[in-house]
C-alpha positions as CSV (number, residue, x, y, z in Angstrom):
1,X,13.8,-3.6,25.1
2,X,11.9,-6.4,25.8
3,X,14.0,-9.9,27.2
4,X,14.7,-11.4,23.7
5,X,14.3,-15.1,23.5
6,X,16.6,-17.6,21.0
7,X,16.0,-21.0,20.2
8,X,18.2,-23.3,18.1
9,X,17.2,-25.2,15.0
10,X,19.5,-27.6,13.0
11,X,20.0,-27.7,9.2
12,X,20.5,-29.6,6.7
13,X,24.4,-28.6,6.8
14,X,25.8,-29.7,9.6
15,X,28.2,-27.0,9.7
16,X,25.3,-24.5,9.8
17,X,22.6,-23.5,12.7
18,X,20.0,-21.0,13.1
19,X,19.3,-18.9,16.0
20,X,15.4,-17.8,15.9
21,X,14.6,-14.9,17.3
22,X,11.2,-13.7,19.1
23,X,12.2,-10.2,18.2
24,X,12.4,-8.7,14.7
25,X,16.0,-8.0,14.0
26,X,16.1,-6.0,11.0
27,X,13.6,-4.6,8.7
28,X,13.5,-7.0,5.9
29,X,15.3,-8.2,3.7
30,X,18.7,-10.6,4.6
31,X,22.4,-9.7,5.1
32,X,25.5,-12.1,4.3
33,X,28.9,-11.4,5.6
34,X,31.8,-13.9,4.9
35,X,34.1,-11.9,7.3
36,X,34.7,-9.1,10.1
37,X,35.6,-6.9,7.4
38,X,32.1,-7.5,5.2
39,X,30.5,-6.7,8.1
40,X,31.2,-3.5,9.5
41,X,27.6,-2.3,9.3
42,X,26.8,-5.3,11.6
43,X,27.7,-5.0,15.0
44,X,26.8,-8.0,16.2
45,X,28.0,-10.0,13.1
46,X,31.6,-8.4,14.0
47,X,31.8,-9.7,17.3
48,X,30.1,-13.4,16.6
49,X,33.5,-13.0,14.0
50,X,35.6,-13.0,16.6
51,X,34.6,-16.6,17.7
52,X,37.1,-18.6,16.1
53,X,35.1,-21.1,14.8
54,X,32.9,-18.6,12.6
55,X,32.9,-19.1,9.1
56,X,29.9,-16.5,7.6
57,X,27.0,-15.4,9.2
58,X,23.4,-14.9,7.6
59,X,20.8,-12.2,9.1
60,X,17.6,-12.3,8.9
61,X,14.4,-10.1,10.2
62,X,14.0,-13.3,12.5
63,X,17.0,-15.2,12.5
64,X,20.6,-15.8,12.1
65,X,22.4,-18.2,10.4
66,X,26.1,-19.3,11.2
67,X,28.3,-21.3,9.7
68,X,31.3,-22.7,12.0
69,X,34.5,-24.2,10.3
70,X,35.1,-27.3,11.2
71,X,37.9,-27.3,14.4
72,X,34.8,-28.2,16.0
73,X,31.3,-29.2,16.3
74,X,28.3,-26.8,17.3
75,X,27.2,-29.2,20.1
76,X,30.3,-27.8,22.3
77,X,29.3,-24.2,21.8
78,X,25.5,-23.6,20.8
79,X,24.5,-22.8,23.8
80,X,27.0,-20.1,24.8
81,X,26.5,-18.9,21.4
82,X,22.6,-18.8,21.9
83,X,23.3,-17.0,25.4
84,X,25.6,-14.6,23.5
85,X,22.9,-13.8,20.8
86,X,20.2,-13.1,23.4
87,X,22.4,-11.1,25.9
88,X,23.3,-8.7,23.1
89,X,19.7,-8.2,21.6
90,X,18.1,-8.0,24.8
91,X,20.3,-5.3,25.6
92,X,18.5,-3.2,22.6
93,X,22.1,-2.9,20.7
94,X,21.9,-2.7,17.0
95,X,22.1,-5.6,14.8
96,X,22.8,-4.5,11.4
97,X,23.1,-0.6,10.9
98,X,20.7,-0.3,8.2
99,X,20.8,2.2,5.2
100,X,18.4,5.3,5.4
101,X,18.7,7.3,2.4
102,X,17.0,10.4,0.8
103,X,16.8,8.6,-2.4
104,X,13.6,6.2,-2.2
105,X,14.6,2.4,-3.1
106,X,12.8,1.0,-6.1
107,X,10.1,-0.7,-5.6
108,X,7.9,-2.5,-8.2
109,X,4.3,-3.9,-6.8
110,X,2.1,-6.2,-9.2
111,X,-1.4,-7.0,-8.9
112,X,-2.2,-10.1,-9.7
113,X,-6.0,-12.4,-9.4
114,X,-6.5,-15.7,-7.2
115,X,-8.6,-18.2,-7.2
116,X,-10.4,-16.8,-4.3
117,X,-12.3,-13.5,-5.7
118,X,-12.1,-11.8,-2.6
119,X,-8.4,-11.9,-2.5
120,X,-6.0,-10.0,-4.8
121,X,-2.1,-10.8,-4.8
122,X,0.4,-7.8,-4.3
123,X,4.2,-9.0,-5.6
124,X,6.5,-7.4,-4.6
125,X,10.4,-7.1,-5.9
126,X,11.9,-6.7,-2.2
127,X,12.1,-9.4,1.0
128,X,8.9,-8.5,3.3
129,X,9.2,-11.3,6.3
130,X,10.8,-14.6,6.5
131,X,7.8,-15.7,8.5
132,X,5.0,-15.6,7.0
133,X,1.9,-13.4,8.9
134,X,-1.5,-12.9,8.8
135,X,-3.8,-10.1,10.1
136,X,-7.8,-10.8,10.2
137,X,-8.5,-7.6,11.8
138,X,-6.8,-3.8,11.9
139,X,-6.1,-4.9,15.9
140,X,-4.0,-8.1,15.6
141,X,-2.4,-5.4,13.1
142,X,-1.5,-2.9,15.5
143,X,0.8,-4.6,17.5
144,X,3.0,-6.1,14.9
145,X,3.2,-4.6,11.9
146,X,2.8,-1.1,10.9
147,X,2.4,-2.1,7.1
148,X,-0.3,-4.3,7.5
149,X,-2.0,-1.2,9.5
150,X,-1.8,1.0,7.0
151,X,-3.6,-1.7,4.6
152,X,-6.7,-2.0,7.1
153,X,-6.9,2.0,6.9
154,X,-8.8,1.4,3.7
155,X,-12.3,0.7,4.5
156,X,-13.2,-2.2,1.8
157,X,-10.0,-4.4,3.3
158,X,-10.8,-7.6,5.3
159,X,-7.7,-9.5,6.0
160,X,-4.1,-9.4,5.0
161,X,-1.7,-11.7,4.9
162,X,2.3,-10.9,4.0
163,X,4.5,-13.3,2.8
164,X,8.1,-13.3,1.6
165,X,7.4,-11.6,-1.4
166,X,3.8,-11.2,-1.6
167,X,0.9,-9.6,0.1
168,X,-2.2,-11.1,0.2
169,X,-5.6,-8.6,1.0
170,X,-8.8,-9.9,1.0
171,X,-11.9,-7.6,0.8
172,X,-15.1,-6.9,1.7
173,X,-17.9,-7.2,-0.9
174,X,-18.7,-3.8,-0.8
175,X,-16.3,-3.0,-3.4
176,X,-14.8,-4.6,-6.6
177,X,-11.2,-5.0,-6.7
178,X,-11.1,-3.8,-10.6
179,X,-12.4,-0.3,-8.7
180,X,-9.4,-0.2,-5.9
181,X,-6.9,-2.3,-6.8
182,X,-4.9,0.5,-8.7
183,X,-5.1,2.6,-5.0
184,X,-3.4,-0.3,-3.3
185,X,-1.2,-0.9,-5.8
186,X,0.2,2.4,-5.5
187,X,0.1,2.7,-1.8
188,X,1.8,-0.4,-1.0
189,X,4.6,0.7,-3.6
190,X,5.3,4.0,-1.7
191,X,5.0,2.8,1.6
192,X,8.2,0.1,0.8
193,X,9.7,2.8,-1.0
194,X,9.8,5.2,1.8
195,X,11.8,2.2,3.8
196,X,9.1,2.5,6.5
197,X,8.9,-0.7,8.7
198,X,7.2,-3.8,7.3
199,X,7.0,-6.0,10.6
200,X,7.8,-4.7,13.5
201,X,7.4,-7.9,16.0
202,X,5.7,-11.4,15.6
203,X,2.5,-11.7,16.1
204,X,1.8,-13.8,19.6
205,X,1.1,-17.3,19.3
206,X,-2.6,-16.1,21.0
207,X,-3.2,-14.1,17.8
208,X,-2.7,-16.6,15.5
209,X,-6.1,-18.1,16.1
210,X,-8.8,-19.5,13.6
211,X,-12.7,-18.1,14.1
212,X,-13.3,-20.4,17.0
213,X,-10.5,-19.1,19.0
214,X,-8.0,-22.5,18.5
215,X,-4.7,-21.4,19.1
216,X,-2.5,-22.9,16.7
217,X,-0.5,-25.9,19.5
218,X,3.5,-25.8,18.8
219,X,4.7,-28.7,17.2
220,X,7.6,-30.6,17.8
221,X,8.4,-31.4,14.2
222,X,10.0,-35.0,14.2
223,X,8.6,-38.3,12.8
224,X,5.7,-38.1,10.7
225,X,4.7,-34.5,11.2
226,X,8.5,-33.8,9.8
227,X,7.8,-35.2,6.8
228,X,4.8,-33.8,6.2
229,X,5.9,-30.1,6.8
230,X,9.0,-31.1,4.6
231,X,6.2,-32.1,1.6
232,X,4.4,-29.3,2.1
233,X,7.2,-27.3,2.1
234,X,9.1,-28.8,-1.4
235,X,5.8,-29.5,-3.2
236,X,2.4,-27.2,-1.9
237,X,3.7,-24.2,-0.7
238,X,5.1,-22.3,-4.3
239,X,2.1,-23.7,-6.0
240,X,-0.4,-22.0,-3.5
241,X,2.2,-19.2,-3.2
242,X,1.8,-18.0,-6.7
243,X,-2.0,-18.0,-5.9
244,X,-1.4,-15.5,-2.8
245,X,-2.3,-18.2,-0.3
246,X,-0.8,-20.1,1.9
247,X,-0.9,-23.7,3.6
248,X,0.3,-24.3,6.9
249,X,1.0,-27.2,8.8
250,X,-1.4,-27.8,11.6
251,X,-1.1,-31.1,13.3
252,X,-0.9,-34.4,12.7
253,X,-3.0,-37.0,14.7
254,X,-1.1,-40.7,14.4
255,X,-4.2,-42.5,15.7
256,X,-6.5,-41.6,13.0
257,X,-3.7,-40.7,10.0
258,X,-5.4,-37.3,9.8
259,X,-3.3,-34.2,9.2
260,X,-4.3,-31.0,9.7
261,X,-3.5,-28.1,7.7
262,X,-4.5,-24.1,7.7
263,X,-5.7,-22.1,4.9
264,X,-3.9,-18.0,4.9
265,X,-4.1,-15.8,1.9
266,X,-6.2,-16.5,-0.8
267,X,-6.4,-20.3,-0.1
268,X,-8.6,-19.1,3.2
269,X,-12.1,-19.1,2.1
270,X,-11.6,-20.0,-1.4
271,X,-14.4,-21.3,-3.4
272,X,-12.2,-24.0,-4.9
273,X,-9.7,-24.6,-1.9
274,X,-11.4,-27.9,-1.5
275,X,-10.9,-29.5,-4.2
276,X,-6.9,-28.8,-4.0
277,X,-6.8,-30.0,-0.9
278,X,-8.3,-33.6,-1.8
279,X,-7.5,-33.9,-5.2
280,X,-3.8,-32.0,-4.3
281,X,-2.3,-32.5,-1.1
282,X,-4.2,-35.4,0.1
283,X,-3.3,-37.3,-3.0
284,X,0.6,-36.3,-2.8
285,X,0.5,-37.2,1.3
286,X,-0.8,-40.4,0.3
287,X,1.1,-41.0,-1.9
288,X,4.5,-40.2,-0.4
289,X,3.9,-41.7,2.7
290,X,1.6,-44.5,2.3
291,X,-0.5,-46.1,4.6
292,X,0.2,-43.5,6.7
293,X,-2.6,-40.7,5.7
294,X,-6.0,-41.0,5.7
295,X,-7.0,-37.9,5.4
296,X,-6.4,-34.1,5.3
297,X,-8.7,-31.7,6.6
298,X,-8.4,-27.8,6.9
299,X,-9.1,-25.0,9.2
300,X,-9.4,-21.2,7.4
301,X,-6.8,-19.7,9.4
């Protein structure tokens, strides 16, 4: 396996930190365990447990999630933890022994209209990715996720976009989606209740690139740009979430008060995708943190 990389983000309890992950660490969905004896299908949980200072720990298909008692504070021991994390993943041992059975898991899929008429809306009753991912081509596909694959093998699909709980597939205009959406429908359904893999890696940040080939820049998230992606966060993303689409945070240029946004799902492309983001998030930005936007533009991701 591949040198696995781990970088450490605070929360909003102090007693808790994440470890993100470059790797996928389990195929969907989350695991909890409050002690070594919960988590004896976890063999990495078990031996974080025998840290002292370890409370729970939360997996994730990208991260985990520890909460330390308090004989201590994680500034004394993040880092050896973080070294500890990587070492054992890097070394291709398993993180959580996950349940294979002969009995398919029950799965219910829903189709459900946008705003954009290209785009149809696939919910979904089980956790897909805790990072949300989008695929404009069966290529960027093929590296990370064997799911969205599958979705390109039909010849009408365009684009598609998974989310926690959603998946997003815009089509061509060759076909109507009262004609096909039935046959998705059902496909996604038995492919997640076969328990084949959903994600398999992250897409690279290279593949996350809008039509003119802009990489999407990391952003240290402090300031300004925090509080943006916090609003964005509380207030924009469920709304455009029912919708199938997504809005990400893009940048934030302190000169000009101009934010920049992306448009994913349904929201990419959408006839009246404008109009939310003047008379929506442009008005909210403003209006939670005045005189300090101007305006917010958007790139079709």
């Amino acid at each position: 396996m591949s040198e696995t990389k781990i970088t450490i983000q605070e929360t909003t309890n102090n007693t808790i930190l994440k470890f993100n992950s470059t790797a996928i660490l389990i195929n969907g969905g989350s695991y909890e365990f409050n002690n070594i004896d919960e988590a004896k299908n976890s063999p990495l949980a078990q031996e974080l447990f025998y840290l002292p200072f370890v409370k729970k720990v939360f997996i994730t298909a990208n991260f985990i999630a520890i909460q330390r008692f308090d004989i201590l504070e994680w500034l004394d021991v993040q880092e050896e933890v973080k070294e500890q994390i990587e070492a054992y993943i890097s070394d291709g041992n398993i993180v959580v022994n996950e349940q294979r059975t002969s009995k398919k898991e029950a799965i219910e899929v829903y189709a459900e209209v946008t705003p954009n008429p290209a785009v149809m809306k696939f919910g979904v009753n089980k956790a897909l990715t805790q990072t949300d991912v989008e695929f404009k081509n069966i290529d960027e596909a093929n590296a990370s996720s064997p799911l969205a694959q599958a979705i390109f093998n039909f010849p009408f699909v365009k684009e598609v976009f998974i989310s926690d709980n959603y998946i997003s597939v815009t089509k061509y205009d060759m076909v109507e989606w009262n004609d096909v959406y039935g046959e998705v429908r059902t496909f996604i359904r038995e492919y997640l209740a076969d328990g084949k893999i959903i994600i398999k890696e992250l897409p690279k940040e290279e593949t996350i690139a809008t039509e003119n080939n802009v990489a999407a820049p990391k952003v240290v998230l402090e300031g300004i740009s925090a509080q943006i992606v916090d609003i964005l966060d509380e207030y924009i993303k469920p709304a455009v979430a029912s919708d199938g689409g997504n809005i990400a945070f893009r940048s934030y240029d302190e000169a000009n008060k101009v934010v920049s946004v992306v448009l994913q799902g349904a929201c990419s492309g959408c006839p009246s995708s404008t109009a939310t983001l003047k008379n929506g998030i442009e008005n909210l930005l403003k209006e939670m943190l005045p005189n300090m936007i101007n305006e917010v533009v958007a790139i079709n991701g």
